[in-house]
N, C-alpha and C positions, 0 to 999 in steps of 0.2 A: 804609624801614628795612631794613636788611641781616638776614638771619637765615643761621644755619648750618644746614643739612637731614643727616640722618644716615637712615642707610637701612642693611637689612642683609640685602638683595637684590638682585640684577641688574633692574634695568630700563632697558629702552630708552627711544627717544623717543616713543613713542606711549604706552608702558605710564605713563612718567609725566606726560605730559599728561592722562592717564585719570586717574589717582588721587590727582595734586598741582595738576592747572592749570598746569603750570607748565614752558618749552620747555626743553631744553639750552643754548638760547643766552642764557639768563639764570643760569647757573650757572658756580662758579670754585670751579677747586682747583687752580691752582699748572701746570693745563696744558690744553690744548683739550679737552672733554667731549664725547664717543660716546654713552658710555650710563653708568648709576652703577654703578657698584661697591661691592659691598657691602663697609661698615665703613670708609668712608674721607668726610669730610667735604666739603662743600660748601656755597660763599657763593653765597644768593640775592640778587635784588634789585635793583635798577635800580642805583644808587649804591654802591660801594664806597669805603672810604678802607685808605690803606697799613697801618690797623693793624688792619681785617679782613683783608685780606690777608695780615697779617704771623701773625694769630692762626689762618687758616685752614692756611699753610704748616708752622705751628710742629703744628700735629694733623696735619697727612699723612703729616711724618718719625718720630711718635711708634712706637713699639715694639712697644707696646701699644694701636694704638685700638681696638681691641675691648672695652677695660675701660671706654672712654667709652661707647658705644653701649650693652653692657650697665646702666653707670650711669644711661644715660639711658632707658632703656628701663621700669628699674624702678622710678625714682623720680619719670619724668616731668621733663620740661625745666625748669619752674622750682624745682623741687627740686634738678634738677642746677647749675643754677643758682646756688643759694644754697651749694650743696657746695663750690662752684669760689670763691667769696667766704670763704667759712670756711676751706677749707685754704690760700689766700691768706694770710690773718691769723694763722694757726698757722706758715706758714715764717716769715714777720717777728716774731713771739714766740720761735719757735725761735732766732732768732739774739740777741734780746737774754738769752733765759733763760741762754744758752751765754756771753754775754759777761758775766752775773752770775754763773754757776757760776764763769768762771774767777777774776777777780774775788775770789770769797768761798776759793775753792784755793789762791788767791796769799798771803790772808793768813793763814789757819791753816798753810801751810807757813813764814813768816814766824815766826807765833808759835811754830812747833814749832821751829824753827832757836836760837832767840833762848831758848829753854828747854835744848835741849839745848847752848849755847853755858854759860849760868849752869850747869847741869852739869856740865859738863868743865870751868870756871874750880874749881868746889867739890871737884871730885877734885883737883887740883891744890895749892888750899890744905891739902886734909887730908894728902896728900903732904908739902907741903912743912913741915906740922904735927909728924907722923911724923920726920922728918929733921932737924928743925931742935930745937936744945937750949935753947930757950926758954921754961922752967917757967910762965910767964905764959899760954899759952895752951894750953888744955885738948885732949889728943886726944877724948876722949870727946865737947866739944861740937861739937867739929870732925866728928866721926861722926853723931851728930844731926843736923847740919846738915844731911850729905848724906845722911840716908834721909829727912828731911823733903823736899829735890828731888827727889830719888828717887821716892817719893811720887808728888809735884804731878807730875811727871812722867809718870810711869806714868799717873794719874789721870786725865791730859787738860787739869788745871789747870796756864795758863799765869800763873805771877806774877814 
């Protein structure tokens, strides 16, 4: 089974034969191996497949691997482990929570639009209430009218 070895000391080829078992020429990072380098990953193991490889490459470029070493350091590998599966599942949550925010933005600007459109239709009628010499229709309810949108409006209530 393949394992990544993290180390955050120089050792040679004797020093880690000494204190892993284990030669240079069973180990991969992305280029021939001297000796380890501290804070920089490595695949043990007889068998490799292209997506240890592909996972051990993707840590050599990283920015930051010292933040891995540290993690693993103090939480021990199968704790880092389980870190690296959880923050997995939170960027794949991230992206649907973000497709439900937008989603739920799309339609309270909808219904904000759609209120402020009956607003400005209600200004309009009582304008044209105002202007127009038609004793059948009341300014006063016309006024009503629109402090009741006004209102709902203000309020948050879309009706």
């Amino acid at each position: 089974m393949t394992e990544i070895l993290l180390c955050n000391q120089m050792l040679k080829a004797p020093q880690l034969y000494q204190q892993c078992g284990i030669s240079l020429d069973q180990l991969y990072c992305g280029a021939k191996v001297n000796a380890l380098t501290p804070y920089r990953p490595y695949l043990t193991g007889p068998r490799r497949s292209s997506v240890d490889n592909g996972i051990v490459n993707t840590l050599n470029v990283s920015k930051k691997p010292r933040n891995l070493f540290d993690l693993s350091n103090a939480f021990g590998s199968d704790d880092t482990v389980a870190i690296a599966e959880v923050m997995t599942k939170l960027k794949e949550s991230q992206m649907a929570v973000a497709g439900a925010t937008a989603s739920v933005y799309s339609a309270c600007m909808g219904e904000f639009g759609s209120a402020v459109q009956r607003y400005q239709d209600t200004l309009t009628d009582y304008r044209n209430t105002l202007n127009s010499s038609d004793a059948s229709v009341s300014p006063g309810l016309q006024r009503s009218k629109l402090r009741t949108k006004w209102w709902r409006l203000g309020a948050g209530h879309v009706y």
